[in-house]
C-alpha positions as CSV (number, residue, x, y, z in Angstrom):
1,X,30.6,-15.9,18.7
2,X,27.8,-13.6,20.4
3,X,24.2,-13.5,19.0
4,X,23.5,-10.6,16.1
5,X,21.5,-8.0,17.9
6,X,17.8,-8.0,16.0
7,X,17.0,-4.5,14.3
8,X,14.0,-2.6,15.1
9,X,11.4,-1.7,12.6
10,X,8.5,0.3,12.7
11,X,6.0,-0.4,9.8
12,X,3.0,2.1,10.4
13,X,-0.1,0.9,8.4
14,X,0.4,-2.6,8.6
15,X,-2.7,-3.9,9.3
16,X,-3.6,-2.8,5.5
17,X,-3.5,-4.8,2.5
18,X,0.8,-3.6,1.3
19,X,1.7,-3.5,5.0
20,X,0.2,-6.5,6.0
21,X,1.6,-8.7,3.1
22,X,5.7,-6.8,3.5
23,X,5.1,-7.5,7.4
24,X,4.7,-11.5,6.5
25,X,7.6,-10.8,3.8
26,X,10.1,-9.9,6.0
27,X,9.0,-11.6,9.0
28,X,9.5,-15.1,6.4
29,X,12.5,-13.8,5.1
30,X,14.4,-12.5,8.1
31,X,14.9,-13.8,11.5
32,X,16.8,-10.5,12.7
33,X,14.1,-8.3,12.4
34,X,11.7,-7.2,15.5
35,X,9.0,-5.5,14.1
36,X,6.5,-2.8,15.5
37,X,3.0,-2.5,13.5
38,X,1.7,0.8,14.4
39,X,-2.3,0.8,13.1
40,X,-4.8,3.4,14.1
41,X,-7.3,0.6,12.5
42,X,-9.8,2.5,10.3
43,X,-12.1,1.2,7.8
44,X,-9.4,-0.3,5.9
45,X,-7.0,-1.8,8.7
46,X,-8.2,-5.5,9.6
47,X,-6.1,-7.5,12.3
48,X,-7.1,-10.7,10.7
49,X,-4.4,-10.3,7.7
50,X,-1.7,-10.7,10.2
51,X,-3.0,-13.8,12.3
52,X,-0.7,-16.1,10.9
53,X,1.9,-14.2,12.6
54,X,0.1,-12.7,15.8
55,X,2.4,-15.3,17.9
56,X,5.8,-14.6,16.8
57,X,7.8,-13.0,19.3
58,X,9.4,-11.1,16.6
59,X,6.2,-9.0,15.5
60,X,4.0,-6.5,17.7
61,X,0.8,-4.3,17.7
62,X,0.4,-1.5,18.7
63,X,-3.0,0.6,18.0
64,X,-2.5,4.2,17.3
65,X,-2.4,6.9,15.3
66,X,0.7,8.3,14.1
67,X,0.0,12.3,14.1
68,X,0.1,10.9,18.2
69,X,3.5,13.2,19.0
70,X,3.5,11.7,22.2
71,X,2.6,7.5,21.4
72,X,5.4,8.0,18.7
73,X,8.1,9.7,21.2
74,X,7.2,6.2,23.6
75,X,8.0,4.1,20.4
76,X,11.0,5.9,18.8
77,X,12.4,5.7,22.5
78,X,13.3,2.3,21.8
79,X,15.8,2.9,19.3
80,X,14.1,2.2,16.0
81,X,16.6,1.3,13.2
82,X,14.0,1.6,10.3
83,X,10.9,3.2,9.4
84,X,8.1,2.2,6.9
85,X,5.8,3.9,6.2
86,X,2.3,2.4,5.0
87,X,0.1,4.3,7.0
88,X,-2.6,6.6,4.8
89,X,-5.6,7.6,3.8
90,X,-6.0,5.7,0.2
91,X,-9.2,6.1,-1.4
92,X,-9.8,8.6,-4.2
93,X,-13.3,8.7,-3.7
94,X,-13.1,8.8,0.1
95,X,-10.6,11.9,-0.6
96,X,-13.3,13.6,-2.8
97,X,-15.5,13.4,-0.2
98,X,-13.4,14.1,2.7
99,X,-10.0,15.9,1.8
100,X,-9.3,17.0,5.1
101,X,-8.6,13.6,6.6
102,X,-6.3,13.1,4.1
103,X,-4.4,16.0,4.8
104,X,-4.1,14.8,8.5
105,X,-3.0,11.2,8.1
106,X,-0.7,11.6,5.0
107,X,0.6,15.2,5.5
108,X,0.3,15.8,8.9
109,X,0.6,12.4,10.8
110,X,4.1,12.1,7.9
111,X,5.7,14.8,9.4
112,X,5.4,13.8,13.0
113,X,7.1,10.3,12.1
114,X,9.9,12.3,10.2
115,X,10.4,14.5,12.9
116,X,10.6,11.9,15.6
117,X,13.0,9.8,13.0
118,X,14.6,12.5,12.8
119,X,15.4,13.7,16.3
120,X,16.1,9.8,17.8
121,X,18.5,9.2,14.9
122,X,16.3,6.8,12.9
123,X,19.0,4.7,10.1
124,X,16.4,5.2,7.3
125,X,13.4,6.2,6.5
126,X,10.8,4.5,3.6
127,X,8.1,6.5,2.4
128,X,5.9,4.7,0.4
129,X,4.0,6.7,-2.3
130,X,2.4,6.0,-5.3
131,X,2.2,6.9,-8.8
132,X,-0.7,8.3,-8.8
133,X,1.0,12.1,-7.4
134,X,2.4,11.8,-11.3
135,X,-1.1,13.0,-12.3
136,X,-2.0,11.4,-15.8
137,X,-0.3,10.0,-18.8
138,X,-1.5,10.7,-22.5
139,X,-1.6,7.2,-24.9
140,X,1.9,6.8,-24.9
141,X,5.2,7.6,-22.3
142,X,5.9,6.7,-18.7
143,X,6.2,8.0,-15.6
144,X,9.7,8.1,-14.5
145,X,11.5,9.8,-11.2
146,X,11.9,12.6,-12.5
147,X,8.7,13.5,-13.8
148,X,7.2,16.2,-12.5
149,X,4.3,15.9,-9.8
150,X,1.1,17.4,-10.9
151,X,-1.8,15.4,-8.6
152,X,-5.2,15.6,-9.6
153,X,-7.3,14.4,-6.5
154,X,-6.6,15.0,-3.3
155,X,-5.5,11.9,-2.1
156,X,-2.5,11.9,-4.6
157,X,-2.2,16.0,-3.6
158,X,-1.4,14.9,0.1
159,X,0.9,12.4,-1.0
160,X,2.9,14.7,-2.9
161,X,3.0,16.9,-0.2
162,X,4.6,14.0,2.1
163,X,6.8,13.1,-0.5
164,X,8.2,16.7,-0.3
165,X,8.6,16.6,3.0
166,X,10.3,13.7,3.2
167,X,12.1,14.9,0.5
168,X,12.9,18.1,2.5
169,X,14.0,16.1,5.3
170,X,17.0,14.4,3.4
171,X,17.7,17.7,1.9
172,X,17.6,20.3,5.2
173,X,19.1,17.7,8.0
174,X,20.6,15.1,6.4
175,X,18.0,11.9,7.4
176,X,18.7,8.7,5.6
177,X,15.3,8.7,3.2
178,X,13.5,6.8,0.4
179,X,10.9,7.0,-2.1
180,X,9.0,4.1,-3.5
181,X,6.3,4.9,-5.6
182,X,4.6,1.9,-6.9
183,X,1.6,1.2,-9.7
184,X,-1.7,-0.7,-8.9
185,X,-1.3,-3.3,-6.7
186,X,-3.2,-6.5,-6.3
187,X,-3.8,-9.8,-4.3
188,X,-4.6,-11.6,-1.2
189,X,-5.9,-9.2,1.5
190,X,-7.0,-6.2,-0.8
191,X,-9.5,-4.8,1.0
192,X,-12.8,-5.0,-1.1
193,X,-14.0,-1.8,-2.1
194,X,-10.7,-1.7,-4.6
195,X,-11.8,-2.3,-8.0
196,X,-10.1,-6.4,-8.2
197,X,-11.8,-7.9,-5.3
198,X,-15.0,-5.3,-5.8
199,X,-15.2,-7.4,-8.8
200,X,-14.5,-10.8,-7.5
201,X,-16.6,-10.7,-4.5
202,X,-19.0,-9.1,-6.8
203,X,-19.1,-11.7,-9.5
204,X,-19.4,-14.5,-6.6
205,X,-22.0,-13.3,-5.2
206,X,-24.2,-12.8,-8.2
207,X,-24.4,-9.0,-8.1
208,X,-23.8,-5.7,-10.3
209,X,-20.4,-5.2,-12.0
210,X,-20.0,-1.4,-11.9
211,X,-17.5,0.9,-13.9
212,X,-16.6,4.1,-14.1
213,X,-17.4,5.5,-17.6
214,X,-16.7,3.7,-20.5
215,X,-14.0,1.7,-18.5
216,X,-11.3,2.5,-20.7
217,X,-9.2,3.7,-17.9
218,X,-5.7,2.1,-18.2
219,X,-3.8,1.0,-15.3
220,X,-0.5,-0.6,-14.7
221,X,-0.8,-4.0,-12.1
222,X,1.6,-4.8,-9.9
223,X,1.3,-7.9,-7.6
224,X,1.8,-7.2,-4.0
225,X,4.7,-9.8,-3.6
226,X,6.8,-8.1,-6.1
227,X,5.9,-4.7,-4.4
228,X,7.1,-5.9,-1.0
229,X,10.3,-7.7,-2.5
230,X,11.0,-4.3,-3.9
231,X,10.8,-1.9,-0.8
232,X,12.8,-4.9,0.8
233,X,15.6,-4.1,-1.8
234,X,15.0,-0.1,-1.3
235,X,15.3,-0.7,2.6
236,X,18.5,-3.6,2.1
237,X,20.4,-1.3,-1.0
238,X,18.2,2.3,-1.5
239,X,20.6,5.0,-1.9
240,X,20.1,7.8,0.2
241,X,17.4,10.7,-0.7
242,X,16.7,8.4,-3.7
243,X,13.1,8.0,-5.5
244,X,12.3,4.7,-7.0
245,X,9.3,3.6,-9.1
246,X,7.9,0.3,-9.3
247,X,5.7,-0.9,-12.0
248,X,4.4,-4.3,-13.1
249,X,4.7,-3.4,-16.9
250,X,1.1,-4.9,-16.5
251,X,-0.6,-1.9,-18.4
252,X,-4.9,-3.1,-19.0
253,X,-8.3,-1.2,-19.4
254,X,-10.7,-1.6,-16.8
255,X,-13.4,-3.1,-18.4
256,X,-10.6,-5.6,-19.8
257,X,-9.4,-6.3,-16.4
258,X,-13.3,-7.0,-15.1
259,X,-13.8,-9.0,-18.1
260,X,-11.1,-11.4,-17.3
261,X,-12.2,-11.8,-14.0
262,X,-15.8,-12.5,-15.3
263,X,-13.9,-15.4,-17.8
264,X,-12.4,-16.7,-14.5
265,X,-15.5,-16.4,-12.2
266,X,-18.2,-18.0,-14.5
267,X,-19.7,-14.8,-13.8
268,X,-22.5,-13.0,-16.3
269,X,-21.2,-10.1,-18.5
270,X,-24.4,-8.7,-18.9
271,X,-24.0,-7.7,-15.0
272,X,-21.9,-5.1,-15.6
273,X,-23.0,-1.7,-15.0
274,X,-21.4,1.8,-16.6
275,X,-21.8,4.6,-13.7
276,X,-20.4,8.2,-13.6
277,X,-17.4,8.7,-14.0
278,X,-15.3,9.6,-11.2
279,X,-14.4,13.4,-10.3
280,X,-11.0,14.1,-11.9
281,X,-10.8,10.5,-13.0
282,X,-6.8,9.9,-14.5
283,X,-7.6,8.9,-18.0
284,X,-3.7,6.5,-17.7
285,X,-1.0,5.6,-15.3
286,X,1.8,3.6,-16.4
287,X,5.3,2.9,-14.2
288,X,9.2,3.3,-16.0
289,X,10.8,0.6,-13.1
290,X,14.0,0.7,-15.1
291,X,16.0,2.7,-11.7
292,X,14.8,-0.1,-9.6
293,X,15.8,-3.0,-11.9
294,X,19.3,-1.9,-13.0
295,X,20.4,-0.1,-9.5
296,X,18.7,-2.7,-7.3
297,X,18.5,-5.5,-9.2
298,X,14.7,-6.1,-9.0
299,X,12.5,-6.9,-11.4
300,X,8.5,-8.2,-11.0
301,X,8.5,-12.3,-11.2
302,X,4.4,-12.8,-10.9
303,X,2.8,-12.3,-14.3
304,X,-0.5,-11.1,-14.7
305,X,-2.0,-14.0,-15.7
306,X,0.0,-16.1,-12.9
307,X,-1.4,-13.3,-10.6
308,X,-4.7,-13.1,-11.5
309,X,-5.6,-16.7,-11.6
310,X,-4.0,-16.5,-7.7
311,X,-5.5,-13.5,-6.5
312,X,-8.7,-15.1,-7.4
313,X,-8.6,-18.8,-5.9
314,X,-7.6,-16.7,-2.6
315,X,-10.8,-14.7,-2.8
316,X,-13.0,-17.7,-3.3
317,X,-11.1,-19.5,-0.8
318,X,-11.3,-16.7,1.8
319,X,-14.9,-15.5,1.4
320,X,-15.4,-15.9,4.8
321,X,-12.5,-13.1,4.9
322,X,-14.6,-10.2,2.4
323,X,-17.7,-11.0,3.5
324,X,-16.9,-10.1,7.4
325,X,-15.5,-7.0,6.1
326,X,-18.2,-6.5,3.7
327,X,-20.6,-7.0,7.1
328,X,-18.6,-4.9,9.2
329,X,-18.1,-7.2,11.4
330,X,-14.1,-7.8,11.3
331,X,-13.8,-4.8,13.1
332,X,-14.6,-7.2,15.9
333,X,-11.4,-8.9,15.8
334,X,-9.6,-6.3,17.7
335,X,-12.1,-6.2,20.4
336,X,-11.7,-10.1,20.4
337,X,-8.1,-10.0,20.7
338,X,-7.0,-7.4,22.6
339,X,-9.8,-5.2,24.9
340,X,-11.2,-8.1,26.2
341,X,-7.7,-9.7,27.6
């Protein structure tokens, strides 16, 4: 009997925090899978959240950006069976400040990777979005897929407008797409400016707490290993031109979710700090993942409070990880590790 032939995946953005931990998923699932990470490495993307599998012949890096027409032509060359797409621009307030980069990585640099799946025959396609293009719930209800997209910053307005487009793709020539749009997601790698490890590293270290408002923003959490086993199902089972939403039916207030990490960290409550509210701030998010569970048989096996109480220990067990980021100086790594070979 002759040897399966390994399929080719390329996961763009998967030197983040979601790429980084479904690039370890799979690799620890599958041993048919060779997998290209495609990072341009910005503030965000960090090397060091794939060392454990920097050695495995199954797994390369390659630095670049994917609005590159002509680095993406070199790698869809190869005959790439699957394509995942992490790579974005994810920060609300980094969007308020700078809208046009987001336009360029998560419109723009989108379309060249559906184009290119497109033309070389890519199997499928995996967009991954968030719930956030949904705009914002009242008290009660959920977002489900077919609820209609009304963004309100414009990071979740140029994720919308990829999701259309890959949504048009399907539609006008036929490519074999998905759409998983997920709810907050949390643990190990999360880079810290996002409110969970803000607060952890923040309580650690003895300093301010700060919140938006009155903190009574309500989010839904998902842990990132139920994320990753869910865009594993979309990829394995997803039917074609299909959206599906993932929630962790986790729905908590901010200044709830800081307050339990203060009860975990020893920290002082009188350190946190109301500021001003965010520009357009979403008053509540919250995921329907019924598609997901009774189409694809997923559902989220990490509870909140399993979660937390994990996502923690691996902060105070990895300071050494946050506080090079917080220094700047894990953008080293790279330099380490590849320029000077």
């Amino acid at each position: 009997m002759g040897l399966t032939a390994k399929k080719k995946m390329l996961v763009t953005g998967g030197a983040g925090f979601i790429g980084s931990n479904f690039i370890r998923h799979m690799l620890s699932s599958y041993s048919d899978y060779d997998i290209i990470n495609l990072d341009l490495l910005t503030y965000a993307g960090n090397l060091e959240n794939l060392k454990e599998v920097e050695g495995d012949v199954r797994y390369h890096f390659i630095k670049g950006d994917i609005s590159d027409m002509g680095l993406l032509e070199s790698i869809f060359e190869t005959e790439m069976d699957y394509v995942v797409n992490f790579a974005a621009e994810t920060h609300v307030d980094r969007s308020i400040d700078d809208p046009i980069a987001f336009v360029r990585t998560n419109v723009l640099g989108t379309e060249s990777l559906l184009d290119c799946a497109r033309r070389y025959g890519v199997g499928k396609f995996i967009q991954i979005s968030t719930d956030e293009v949904y705009g914002a719930l009242g008290s009660d209800g959920y977002f489900t897929e077919d609820t209609n997209l009304n963004p309100n910053s414009p990071y979740s307005a140029s994720k919308a407008a990829a999701d259309l487009l890959v949504r048009a793709y399907s539609r006008t020539y036929g490519l074999d797409v998905n759409i998983t749009r997920c709810s907050n997601n949390y643990g190990p790698y999360q880079f810290p400016e996002k409110l969970i490890p803000l607060m952890i590293a923040n309580s650690l270290e003895g300093l301010e707490l700060p919140i938006y408002g009155d903190g009574l923003q309500i989010r839904d959490w998902l842990h990132v290993s139920d994320h990753c086993r869910a865009i594993d199902m979309v990829l394995h089972k997803g039917v074609p031109g299909e959206i599906y939403n993932i929630g962790g039916n986790n729905e908590k207030t901010n200044i709830d979710l800081v307050r339990f990490i203060i009860n975990r960290t020893g920290a002082d409550e009188s350190f946190v700090r109301h500021v001003k509210d965010r520009l357009g701030h979403d008053r509540r998010y919250a995921i329907d993942s019924s598609k997901i569970r009774s189409e694809l048989g997923w559902e989220a096996l990490c509870s909140f409070e399993e979660g937390m109480e994990e996502t923690i220990k691996w902060y105070v067990n990895n300071r050494q990880w946050w506080e090079r980021i917080r220094s700047g100086d894990y953008k080293c790594y790279y330099d380490k590790m590849y320029n000077n070979r």
